[in-house]
LOGUSE-393290 format. One line per 5 residues: for each residue x, y, z of C-alpha. Coordinates in steps of 0.02 Angstrom, whole numbers. Layout:
BEGIN
X:Y:Z | ...
***
This chain:
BEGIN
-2959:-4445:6376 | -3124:-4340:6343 | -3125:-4297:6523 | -2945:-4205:6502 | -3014:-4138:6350
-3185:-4040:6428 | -3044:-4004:6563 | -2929:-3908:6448 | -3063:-3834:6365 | -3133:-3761:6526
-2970:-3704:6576 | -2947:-3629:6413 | -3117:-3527:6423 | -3049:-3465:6599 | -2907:-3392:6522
-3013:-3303:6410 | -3124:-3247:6542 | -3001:-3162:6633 | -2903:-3108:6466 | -3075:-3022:6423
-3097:-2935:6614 | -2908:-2882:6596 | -2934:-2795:6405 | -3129:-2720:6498 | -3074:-2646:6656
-2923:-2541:6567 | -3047:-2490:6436 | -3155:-2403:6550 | -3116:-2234:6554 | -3136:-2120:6713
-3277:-2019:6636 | -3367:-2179:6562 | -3365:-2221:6757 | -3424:-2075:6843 | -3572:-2093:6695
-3605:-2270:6767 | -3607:-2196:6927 | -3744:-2050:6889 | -3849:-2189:6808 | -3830:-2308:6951
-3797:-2463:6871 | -3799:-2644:6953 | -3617:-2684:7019 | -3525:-2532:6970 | -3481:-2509:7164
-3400:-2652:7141 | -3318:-2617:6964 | -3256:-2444:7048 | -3174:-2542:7189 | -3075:-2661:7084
-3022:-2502:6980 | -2968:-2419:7119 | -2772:-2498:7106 | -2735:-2566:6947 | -2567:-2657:7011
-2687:-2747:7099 | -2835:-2801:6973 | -2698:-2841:6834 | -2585:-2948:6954 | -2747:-3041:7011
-2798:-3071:6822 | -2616:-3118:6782 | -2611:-3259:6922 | -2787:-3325:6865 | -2729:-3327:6700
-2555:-3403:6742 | -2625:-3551:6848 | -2759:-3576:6696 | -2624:-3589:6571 | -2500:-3694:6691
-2643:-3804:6743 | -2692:-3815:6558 | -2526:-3874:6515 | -2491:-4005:6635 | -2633:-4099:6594
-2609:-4098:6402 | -2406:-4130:6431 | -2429:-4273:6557 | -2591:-4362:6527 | -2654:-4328:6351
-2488:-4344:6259 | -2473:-4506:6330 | -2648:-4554:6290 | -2643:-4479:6108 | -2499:-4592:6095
-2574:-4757:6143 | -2743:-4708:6050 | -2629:-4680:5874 | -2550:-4852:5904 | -2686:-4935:5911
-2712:-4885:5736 | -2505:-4935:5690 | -2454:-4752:5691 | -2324:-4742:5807 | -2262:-4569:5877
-2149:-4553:6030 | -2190:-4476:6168 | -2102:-4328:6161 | -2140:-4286:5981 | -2326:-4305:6044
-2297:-4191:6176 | -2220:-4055:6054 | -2392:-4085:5922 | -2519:-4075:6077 | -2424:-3905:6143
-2427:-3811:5950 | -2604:-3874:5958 | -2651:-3819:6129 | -2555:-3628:6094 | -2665:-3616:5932
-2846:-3655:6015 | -2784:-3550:6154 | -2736:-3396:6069 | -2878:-3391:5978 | -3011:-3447:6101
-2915:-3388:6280 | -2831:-3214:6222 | -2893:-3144:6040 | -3063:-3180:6013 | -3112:-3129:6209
-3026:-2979:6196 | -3116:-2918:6050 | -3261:-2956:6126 | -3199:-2857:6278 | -3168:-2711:6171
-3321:-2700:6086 | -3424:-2715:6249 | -3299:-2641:6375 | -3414:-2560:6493 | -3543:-2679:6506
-3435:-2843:6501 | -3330:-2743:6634 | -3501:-2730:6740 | -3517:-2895:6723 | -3332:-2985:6780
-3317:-2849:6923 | -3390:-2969:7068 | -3292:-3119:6986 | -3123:-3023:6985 | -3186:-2942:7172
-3197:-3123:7240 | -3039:-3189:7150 | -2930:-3032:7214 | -3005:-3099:7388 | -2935:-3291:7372
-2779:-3237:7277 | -2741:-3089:7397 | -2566:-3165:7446 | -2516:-3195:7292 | -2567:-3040:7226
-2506:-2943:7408 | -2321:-3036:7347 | -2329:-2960:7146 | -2380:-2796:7195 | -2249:-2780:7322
-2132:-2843:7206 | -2195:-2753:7052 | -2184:-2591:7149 | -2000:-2592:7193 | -1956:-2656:7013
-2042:-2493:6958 | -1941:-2395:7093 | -1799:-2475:7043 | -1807:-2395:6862 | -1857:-2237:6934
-2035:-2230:6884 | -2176:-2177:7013 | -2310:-2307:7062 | -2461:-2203:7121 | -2595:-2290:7066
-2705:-2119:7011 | -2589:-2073:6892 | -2705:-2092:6766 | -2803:-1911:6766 | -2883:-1814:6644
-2783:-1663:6589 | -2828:-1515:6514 | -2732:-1561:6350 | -2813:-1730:6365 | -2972:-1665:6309
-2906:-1542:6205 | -2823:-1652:6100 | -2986:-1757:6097 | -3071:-1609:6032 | -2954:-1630:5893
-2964:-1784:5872 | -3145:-1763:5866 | -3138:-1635:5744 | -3031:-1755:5634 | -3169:-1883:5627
-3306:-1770:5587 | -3388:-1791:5748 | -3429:-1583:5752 | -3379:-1452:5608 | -3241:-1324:5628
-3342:-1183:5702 | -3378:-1294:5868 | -3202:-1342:5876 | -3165:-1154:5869 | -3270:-1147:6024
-3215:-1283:6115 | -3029:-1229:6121 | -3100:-1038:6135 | -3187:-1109:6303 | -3000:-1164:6374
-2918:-1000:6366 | -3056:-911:6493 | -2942:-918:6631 | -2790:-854:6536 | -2883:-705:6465
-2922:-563:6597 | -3034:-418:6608 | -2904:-297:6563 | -2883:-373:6371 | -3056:-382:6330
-3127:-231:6416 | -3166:-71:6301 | -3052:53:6339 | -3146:194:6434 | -3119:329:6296
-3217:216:6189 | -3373:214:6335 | -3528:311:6314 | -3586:398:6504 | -3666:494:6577
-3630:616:6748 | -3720:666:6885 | -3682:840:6868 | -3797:798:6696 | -3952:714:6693
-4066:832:6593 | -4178:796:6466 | -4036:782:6336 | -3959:668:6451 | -4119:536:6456
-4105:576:6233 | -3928:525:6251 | -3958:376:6363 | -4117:318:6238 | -4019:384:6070
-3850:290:6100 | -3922:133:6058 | -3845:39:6201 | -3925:-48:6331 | -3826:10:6492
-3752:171:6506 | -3615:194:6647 | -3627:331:6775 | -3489:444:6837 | -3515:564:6970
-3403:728:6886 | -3239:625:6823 | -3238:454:6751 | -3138:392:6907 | -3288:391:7007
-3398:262:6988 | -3568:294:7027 | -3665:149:6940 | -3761:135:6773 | -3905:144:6689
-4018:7:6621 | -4101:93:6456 | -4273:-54:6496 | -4292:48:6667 | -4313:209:6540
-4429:142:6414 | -4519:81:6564 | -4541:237:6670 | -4600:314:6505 | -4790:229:6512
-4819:329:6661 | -4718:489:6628 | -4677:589:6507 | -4485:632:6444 | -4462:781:6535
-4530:695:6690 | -4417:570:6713 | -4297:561:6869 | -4156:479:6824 | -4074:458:7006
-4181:316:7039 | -4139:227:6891 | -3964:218:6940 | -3912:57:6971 | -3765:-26:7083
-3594:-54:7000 | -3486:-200:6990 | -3317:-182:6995 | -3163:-282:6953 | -2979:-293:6948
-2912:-267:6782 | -2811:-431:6823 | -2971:-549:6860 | -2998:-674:6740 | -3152:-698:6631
-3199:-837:6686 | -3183:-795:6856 | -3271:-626:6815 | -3419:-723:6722 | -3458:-808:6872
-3477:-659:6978 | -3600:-569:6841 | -3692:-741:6833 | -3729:-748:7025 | -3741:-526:7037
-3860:-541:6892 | -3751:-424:6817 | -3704:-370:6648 | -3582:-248:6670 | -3426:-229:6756
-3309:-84:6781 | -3118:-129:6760 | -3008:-18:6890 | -2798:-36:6895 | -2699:-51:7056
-2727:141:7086 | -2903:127:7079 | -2903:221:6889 | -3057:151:6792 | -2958:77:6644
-3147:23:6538 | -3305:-109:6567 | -3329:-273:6521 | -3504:-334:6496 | -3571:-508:6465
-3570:-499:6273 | -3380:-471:6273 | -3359:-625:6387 | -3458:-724:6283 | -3380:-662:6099
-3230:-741:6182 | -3303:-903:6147 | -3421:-884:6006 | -3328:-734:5899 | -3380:-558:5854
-3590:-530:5899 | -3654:-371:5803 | -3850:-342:5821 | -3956:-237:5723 | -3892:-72:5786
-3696:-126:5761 | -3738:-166:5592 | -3829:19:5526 | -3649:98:5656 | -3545:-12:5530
-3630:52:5375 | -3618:226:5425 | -3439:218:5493 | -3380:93:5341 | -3516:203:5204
-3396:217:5050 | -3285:31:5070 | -3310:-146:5096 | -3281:-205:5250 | -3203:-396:5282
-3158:-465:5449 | -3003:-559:5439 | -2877:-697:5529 | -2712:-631:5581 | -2642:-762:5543
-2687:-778:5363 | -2581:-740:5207 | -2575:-573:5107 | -2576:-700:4954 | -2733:-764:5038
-2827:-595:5077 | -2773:-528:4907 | -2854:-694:4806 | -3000:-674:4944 | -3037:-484:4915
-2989:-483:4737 | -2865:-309:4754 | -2664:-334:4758 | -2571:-219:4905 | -2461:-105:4791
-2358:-66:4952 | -2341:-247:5019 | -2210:-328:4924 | -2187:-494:5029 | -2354:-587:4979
-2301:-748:5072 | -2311:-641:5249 | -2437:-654:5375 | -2555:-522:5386 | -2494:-497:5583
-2329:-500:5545 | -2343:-364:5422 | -2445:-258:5556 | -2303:-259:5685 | -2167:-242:5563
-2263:-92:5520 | -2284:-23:5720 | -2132:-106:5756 | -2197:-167:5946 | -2386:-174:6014
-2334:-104:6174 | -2533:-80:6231 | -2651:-187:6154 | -2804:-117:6243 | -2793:42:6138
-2850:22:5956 | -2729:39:5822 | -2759:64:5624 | -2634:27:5477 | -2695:128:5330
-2635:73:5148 | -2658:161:4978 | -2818:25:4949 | -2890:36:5139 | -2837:15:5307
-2824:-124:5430 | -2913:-107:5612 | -2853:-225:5758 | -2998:-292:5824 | -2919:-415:5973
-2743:-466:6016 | -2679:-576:6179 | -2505:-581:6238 | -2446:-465:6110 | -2520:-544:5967
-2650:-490:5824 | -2786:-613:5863 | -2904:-529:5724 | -2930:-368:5622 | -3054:-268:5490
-2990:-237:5325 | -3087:-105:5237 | -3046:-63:5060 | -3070:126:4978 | -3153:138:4826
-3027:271:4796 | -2846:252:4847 | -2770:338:4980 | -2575:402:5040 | -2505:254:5143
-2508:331:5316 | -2460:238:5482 | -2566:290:5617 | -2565:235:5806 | -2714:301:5908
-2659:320:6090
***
């Protein structure tokens, strides 16, 4: 009788084995593998192999735990019911066979449960990698001796799945790009990083949907310089515009000649002095772009040109602005403004405050933010955005900058995408102006 005993028991820790390997090897994520992989960890050839078709690994487990459980069974059902039986009569407690047969089974399905499916998968789940690691060879050699059977219940699972009309390719299970974005969420939720990152994160995703042509600065907004013009005043301009690269046209903005780099300047003058200085030599190659290239397409080429700047042309070969590696990277991280931008904003914004604002936000919201009330906005409960293209009824070309002024200020679009106001500048008057609507072409 204790020899059936130690042999349920051992059956019943088999179960749990492979109930453990089963809960392990689905917990292992395709990224937690190819991490295994960079580390080179002991058997995770192996553990890669077995993941390679789950229909396979799961139908292995399920037959291991199947003959564990019917093995399990038969013994209790035939041999230690019987026993039990004889052993209680010895002690005048009679109990039929059958009713023995029913106590021994609730029994057996409790101790089983608990020690063959929940406690090992817990266990599984706590350590999934490592206790996947370590039942990988086991499961390897058991696919090997069960390979009929299994060869049978995947050929038979498969056309059950094609029966109800669902696909059985075995990497269906891939990363997508809304995968992680909804684990960025998700990971924002938890507190795992604060909002700004998560701002970043999703910025990062919509490089290849942005192209050159809605960030660029629109070429009526670029300080150059032309080759018909490099004087003295032009190397003042160059040093004086507080920029670092200065495009070069040769005597019309449609013809690209290059642009200067304002270090090679400041360089040249510790040998020469302002008058001195040839500027022709200074001129450096151009890069130029489609205005339909992406940005992250276009932030690769600058990355392996070395190149900061990049000249945005249309299908007629019209320059249409420049992109340089600050607007690419604003993209991600929001508006940069250095020391220079900062004393430009002060004089261009002397006499207001100046706030940079969401367009999707409230009026309510700006007004309790900025402490003024619109007089000429009577829906409070609108978005800011909203308001803006009620008020120039369609932004037909977002790449030309557009101001809405208001009795207390005026707003400045500062980015859109897709016909959208991504963000603008609200700047309010200390002295209240006519409401005017203005469109800068």
């Amino acid at each position: 009788m204790f020899g059936i005993i130690l042999l349920i028991i051992g059956l019943t820790f088999i179960n749990g084995f492979f109930a453990a390997s089963e809960m392990a090897l689905v917990s292992v994520t395709p990224s937690q593998l190819y991490k295994l992989k960079r580390q080179n960890k002991k058997h995770v050839q192996t553990l890669e192999n077995v993941k390679r078709d789950s229909t396979k690994y799961l139908s292995t487990i399920q037959v291991a735990i199947t003959f564990a459980g019917f093995l399990s069974s038969a013994f209790a059902g035939s041999t230690l019911s019987s026993e039990a039986s004889t052993w209680l009569a010895s002690f005048n407690i009679i109990v039929s066979a059958e009713v023995m047969v029913v106590i021994i089974t609730v029994i057996l399905s409790f101790f089983t449960l608990i020690f063959g499916e929940l406690v090992p998968k817990r266990i599984a789940l706590t350590r999934s990698v490592s206790f996947a690691l370590f039942c990988a060879p086991v499961i390897r050699i058991v696919m090997i001796i069960f390979n009929p059977f299994v060869w049978f219940l995947s050929i038979s699972t498969n056309g059950v799945m094609k029966l109800i009309g669902i696909k059985t390719n075995p990497n269906t299970q891939k990363l997508t790009e809304y995968d992680v974005k909804e684990m960025i969420v998700y990971g924002h939720i938890k507190g795992l990083y604060p909002s700004e990152e998560t701002k970043m994160l999703e910025r990062i995703f919509q490089l290849d949907d942005l192209t050159a042509q809605m960030i660029m600065t629109p070429l009526r907004d670029v300080v150059a310089i032309y080759l018909s013009d490099l004087s003295k005043q032009s190397v003042n301009r160059i040093i004086s515009s507080r920029f670092s690269r200065i495009p070069v046209f040769k005597d019309k903005q449609n013809t690209i000649k290059g642009f200067f780099l304002v270090k090679d300047i400041l360089i040249a003058l510790e040998d020469q002095r302002l008058d001195e200085i040839e500027l022709m030599p200074h001129i450096r190659n151009p890069l130029i772009v489609d205005e339909h290239i992406t940005i992250n397409l276009l932030l690769t080429q600058m990355k392996s040109l070395s190149i900061h700047m990049a000249f945005v042309i249309n299908q007629k070969g019209l320059v249409q602005g420049i992109v340089t590696l600050e607007d690419i990277v604003e993209e991600i991280v929001g508006n940069i403004y250095d020391e220079h931008d900062d004393i430009m904003m002060k004089k261009k914004y002397k006499d207001h405050l100046t706030y940079i604002i969401d367009g999707a936000m409230l009026i309510s919201e700006i007004e309790k933010r900025v402490g003024i009330s619109f007089s000429t906005i009577m829906d409070k409960n609108m978005r800011i955005a909203d308001y803006i293209d009620h008020q120039l009824n369609t932004l037909k070309d977002p790449k030309h900058s557009t101001t809405i002024k208001i009795p207390e200020g005026y707003f400045d679009i500062l980015s859109t995408h897709d016909q959208n106001i991504l963000q603008l500048r609200l700047a309010v008057y200390q002295k209240p102006l006519d409401t005017i609507v203005e469109k800068n072409d």
